[in-house]
C-alpha positions as CSV (number, residue, x, y, z in Angstrom):
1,X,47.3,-27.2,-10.8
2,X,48.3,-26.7,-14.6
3,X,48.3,-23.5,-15.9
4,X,45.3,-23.8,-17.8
5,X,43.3,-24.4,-14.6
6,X,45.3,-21.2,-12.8
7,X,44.2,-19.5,-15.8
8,X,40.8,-20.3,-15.4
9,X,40.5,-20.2,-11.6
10,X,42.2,-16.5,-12.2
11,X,39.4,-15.4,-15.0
12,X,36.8,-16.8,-12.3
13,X,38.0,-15.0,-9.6
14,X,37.7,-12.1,-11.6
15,X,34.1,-12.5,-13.0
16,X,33.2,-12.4,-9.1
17,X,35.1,-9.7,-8.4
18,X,33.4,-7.7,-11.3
19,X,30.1,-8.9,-10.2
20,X,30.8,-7.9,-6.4
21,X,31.7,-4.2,-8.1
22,X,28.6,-3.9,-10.1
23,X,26.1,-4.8,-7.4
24,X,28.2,-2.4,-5.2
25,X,28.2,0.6,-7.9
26,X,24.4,0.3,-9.0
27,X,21.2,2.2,-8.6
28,X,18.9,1.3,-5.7
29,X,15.4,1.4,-8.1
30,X,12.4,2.5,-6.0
31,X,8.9,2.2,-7.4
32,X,5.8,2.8,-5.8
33,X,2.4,0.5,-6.4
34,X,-0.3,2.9,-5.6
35,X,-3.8,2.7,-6.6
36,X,-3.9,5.0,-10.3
37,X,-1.3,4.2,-12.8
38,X,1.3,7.3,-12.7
39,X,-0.7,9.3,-10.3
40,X,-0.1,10.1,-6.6
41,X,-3.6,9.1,-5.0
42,X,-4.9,8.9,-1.3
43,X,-4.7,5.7,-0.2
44,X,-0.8,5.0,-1.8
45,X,1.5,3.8,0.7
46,X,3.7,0.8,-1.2
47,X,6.9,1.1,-2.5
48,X,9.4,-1.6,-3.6
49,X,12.9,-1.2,-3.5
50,X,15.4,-2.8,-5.0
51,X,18.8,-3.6,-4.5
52,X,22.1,-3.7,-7.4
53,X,22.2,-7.4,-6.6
54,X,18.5,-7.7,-7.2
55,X,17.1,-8.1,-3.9
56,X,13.8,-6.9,-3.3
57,X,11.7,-5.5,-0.8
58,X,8.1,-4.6,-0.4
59,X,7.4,-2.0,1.9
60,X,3.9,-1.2,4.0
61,X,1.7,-2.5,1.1
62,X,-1.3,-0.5,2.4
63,X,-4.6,-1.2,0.2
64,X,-2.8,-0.2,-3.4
65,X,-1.9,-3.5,-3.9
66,X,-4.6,-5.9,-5.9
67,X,-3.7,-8.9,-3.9
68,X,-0.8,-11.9,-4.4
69,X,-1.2,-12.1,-8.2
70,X,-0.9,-8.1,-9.0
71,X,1.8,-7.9,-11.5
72,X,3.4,-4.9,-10.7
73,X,4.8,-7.1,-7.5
74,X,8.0,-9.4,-9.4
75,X,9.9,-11.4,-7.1
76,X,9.8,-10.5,-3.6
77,X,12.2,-10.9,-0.5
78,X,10.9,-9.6,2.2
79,X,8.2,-7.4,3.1
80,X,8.6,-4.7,6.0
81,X,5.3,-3.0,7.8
82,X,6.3,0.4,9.9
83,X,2.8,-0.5,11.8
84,X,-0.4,-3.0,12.1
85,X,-3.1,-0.2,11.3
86,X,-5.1,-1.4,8.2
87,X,-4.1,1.3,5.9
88,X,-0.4,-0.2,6.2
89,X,-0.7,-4.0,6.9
90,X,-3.4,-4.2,4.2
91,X,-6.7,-5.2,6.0
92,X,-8.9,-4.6,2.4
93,X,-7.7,-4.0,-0.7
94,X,-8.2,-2.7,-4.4
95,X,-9.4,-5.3,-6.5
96,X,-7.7,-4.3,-9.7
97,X,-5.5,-1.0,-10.1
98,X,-7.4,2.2,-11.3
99,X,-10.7,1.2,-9.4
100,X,-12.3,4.2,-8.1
101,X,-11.4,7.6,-8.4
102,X,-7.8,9.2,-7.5
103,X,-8.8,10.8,-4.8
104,X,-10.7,8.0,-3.1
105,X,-9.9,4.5,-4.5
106,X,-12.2,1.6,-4.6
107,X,-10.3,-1.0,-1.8
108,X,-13.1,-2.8,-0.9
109,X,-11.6,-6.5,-1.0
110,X,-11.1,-7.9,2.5
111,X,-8.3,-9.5,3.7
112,X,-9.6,-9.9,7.2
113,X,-8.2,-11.3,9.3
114,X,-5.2,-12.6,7.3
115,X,-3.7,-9.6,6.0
116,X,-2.6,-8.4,2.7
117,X,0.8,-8.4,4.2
118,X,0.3,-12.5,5.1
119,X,-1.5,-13.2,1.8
120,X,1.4,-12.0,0.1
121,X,4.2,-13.1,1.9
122,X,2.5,-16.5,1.5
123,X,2.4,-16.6,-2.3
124,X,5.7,-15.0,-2.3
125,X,7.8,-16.9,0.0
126,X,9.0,-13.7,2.2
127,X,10.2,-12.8,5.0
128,X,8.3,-10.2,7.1
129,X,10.5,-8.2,8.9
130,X,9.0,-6.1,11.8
131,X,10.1,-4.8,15.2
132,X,8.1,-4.9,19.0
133,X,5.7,-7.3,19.2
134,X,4.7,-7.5,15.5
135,X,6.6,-10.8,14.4
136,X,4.6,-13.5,17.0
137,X,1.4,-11.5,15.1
138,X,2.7,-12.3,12.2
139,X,3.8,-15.5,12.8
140,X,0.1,-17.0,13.9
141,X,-1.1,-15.6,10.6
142,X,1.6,-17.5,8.6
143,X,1.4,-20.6,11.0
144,X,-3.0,-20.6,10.8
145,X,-2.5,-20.3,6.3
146,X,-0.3,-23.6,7.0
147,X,2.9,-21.6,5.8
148,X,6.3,-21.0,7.7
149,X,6.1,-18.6,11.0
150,X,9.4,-18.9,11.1
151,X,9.3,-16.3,7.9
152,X,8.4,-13.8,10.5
153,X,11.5,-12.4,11.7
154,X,12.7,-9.5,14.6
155,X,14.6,-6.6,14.6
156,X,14.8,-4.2,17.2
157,X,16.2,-0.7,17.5
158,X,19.8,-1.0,17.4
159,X,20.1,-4.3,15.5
160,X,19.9,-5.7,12.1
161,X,19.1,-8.1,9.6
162,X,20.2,-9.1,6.1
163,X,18.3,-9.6,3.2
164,X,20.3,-10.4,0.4
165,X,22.8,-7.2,0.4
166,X,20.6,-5.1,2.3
167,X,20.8,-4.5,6.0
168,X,17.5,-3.6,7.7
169,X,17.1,-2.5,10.4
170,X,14.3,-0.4,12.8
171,X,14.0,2.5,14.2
172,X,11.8,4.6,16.7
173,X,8.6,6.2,15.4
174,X,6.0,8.1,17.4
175,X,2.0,7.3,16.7
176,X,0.2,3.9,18.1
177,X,0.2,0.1,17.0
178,X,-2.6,-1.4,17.9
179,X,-4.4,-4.7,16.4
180,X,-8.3,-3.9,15.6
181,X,-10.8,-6.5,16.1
182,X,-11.2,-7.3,12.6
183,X,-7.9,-8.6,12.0
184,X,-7.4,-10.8,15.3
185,X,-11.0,-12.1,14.6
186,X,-12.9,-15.2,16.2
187,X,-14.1,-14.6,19.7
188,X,-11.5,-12.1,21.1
189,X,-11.9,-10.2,18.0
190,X,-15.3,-9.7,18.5
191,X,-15.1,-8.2,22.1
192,X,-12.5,-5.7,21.3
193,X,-14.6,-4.6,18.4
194,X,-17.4,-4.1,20.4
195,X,-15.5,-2.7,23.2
196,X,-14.1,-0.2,20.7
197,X,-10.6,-1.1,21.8
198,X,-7.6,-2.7,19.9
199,X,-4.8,-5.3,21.1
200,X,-1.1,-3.8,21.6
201,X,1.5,-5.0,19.8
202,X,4.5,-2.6,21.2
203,X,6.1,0.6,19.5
204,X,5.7,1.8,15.9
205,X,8.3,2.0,13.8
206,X,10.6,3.6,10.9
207,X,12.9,1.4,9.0
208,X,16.6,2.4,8.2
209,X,17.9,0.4,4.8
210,X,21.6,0.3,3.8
211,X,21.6,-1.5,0.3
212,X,25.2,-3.1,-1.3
213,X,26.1,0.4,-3.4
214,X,26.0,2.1,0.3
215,X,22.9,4.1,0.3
216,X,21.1,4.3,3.5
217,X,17.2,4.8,3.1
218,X,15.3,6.3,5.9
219,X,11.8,4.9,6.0
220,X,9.7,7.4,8.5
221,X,6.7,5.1,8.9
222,X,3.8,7.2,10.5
223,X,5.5,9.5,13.1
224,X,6.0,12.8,14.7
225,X,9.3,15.0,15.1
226,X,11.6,13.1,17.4
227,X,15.0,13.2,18.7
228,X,16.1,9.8,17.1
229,X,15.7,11.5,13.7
230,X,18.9,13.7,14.2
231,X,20.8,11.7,16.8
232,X,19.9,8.1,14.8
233,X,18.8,8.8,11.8
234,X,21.3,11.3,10.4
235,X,23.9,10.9,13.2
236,X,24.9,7.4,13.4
237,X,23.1,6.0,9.7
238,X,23.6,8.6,7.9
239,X,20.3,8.5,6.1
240,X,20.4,9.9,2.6
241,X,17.1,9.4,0.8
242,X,14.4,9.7,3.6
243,X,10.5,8.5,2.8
244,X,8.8,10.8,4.9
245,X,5.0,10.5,5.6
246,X,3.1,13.9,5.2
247,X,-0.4,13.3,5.9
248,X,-0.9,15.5,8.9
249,X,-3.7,14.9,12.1
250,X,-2.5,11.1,12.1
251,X,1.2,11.5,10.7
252,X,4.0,14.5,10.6
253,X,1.9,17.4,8.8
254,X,3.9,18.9,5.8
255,X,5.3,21.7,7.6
256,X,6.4,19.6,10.7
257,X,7.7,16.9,7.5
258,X,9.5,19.6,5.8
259,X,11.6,20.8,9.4
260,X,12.3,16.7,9.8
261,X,14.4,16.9,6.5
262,X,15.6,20.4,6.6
263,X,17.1,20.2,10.2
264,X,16.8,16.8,11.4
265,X,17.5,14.0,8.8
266,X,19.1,16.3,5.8
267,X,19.1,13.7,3.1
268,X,20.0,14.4,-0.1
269,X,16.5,13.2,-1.7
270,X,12.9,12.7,-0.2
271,X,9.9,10.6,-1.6
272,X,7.2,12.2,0.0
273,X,4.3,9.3,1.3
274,X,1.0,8.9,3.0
275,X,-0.2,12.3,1.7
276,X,-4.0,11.3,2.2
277,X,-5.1,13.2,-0.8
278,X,-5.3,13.2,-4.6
279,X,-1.8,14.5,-4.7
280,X,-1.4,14.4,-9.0
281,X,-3.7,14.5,-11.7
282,X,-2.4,13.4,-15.0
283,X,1.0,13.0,-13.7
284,X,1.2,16.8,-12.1
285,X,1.4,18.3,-9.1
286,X,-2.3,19.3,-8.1
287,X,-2.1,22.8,-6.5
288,X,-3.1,23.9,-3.2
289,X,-2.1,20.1,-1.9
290,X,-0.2,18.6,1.4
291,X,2.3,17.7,-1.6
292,X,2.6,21.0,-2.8
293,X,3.5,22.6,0.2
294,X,5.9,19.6,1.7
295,X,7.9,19.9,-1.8
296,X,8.0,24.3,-1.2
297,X,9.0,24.0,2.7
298,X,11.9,21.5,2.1
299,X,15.1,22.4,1.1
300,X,16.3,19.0,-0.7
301,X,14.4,17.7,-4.1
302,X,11.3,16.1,-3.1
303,X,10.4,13.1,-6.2
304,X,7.0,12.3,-6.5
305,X,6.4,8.1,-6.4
306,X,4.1,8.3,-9.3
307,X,2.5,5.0,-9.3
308,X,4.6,2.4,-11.4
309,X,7.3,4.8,-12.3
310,X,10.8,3.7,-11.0
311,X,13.0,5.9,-9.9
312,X,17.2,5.2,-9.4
313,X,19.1,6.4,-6.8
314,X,22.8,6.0,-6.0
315,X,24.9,5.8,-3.2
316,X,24.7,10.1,-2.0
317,X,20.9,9.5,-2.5
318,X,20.8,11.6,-5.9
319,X,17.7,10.5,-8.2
320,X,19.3,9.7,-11.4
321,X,16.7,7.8,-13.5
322,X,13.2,8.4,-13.5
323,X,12.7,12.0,-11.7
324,X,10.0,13.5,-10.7
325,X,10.1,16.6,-8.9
């Protein structure tokens, strides 16, 4: 080789080195897609991170999501779903965002039995990414749209997968997984519905993320305390930023949230989720709220996902751009 092409094979080298830094240095951007533009509403459950290398991931859309062609969505990777319960794997849906009120949003499109999860994965080309029995679910729904099931993938407790430069992988949750009626549908369907009983598909989850610039991302899913979030969570991952569900009766309550961070997880950061409530009006905290009392209990700044604002995080899980506390 002359020295002109060392020269240039040296400058290349270097432009990939440079780029392999950036992605590595960079914010993990997190923004939620609820149902009210910058508002905290009821029904919000979505969040999309993103990666310094530009990978992105759409996690548990819920019903704040106005179907494949909703703007706010970009380019997505993969989609991850803690559970199969409607109010996560998208069984209706808002038709447009802002429909309704706040505090009970208008989600009245169907997606049964496909899924909002499916519908978009379809238009998308993702991956869904699940643990237990979800993925074969999953997979008939792709297969019966004529799509990929192979675009359904497994991870289990302990494992992991990669999605561009982020590893995923699951981890246990405590609450129940079970398939209504609705949403397996023909025949079978029909029974369980009228049998008032749903089809199993294994364990709930809670997701653990560890992006390219090193932040890990704890992803509670619905749960309740367990021992996995100190000896799992915190102890082997590390989890700095946690998503912690605060609902209460069907998820950890906010006092039961706050000791999960405080003593159990410890993250530097928390995005509080599934509140169940008209958390914000006009961008603020409402008083006398689930919120409210989650973001006084725990010791660690709570950001509120403000629908459509994107928040930054680096690698120690510090919000840096887009704050809201």
């Amino acid at each position: 080789m002359d020295r002109i092409g060392i020269f240039a094979a040296a400058l290349c080298a270097g432009a990939l080195l440079a780029g392999s830094a950036a992605a590595q240095t960079g914010n993990v951007k997190v923004t939620p897609l609820g149902s009210h533009d910058g508002e905290f509403c009821a029904g919000d459950r979505a969040l999309i991170f993103e990666d310094p290398d530009g990978t992105r991931i759409l996690y548990d859309i819920g019903r704040t999501v106005a179907g494949p062609d909703d703007e706010r969505l970009g380019e997505i990777d993969a989609i991850l779903v803690s559970h199969i319960h409607g109010d996560h794997v998208g069984d209706r849906r808002i038709a447009a965002v802002n429909a309704g009120e706040c505090g009970s949003p208008d989600a009245s499109v169907s997606t049964a039995p496909n899924t909002g999860t499916v519908e978009i994965a379809m238009a998308k080309n993702a991956r869904i990414i699940t643990g237990s029995e979800m993925p074969s679910f999953f997979a008939s729904k792709l297969q019966a749209l004529g799509g990929d099931k192979s675009k359904s993938e497994l991870v289990r407790f302990g494992g992991s997968r990669k999605v561009g430069g982020v590893a995923v992988t699951t981890v246990p949750a405590v609450h129940s997984n079970g398939v209504s009626g609705a949403l397996i549908g023909g025949e079978l369907g029909q029974h369980l519905s009228e049998a008032g009983l749903a089809a199993y598909v294994g364990p709930p989850t809670g997701y653990v993320l560890t992006f390219s610039n090193g932040l890990v991302a704890y992803l509670s899913g619905d749960t309740g305390i367990t021992a996995e979030q100190d000896l799992v969570v915190r102890g082997h991952y590390g989890a700095k930023l946690a998503v912690m569900n605060i609902g209460d009766t069907f998820t950890t309550g906010p006092k039961e949230a706050a000791y999960v961070v405080n003593e159990l997880v410890k993250p530097a950061s928390v995005i509080p989720s599934h509140a169940n409530e008209a958390a914000t009006e006009g961008g603020k905290l409402r008083e006398g709220t689930r919120t409210e009392a989650f973001m006084k209990a725990a010791s660690m700044p709570v950001h509120v996902p403000l629908s459509g604002r994107t928040m930054e995080f680096d690698a120690e899980g510090n919000c840096v751009v887009g704050c809201e506390e």
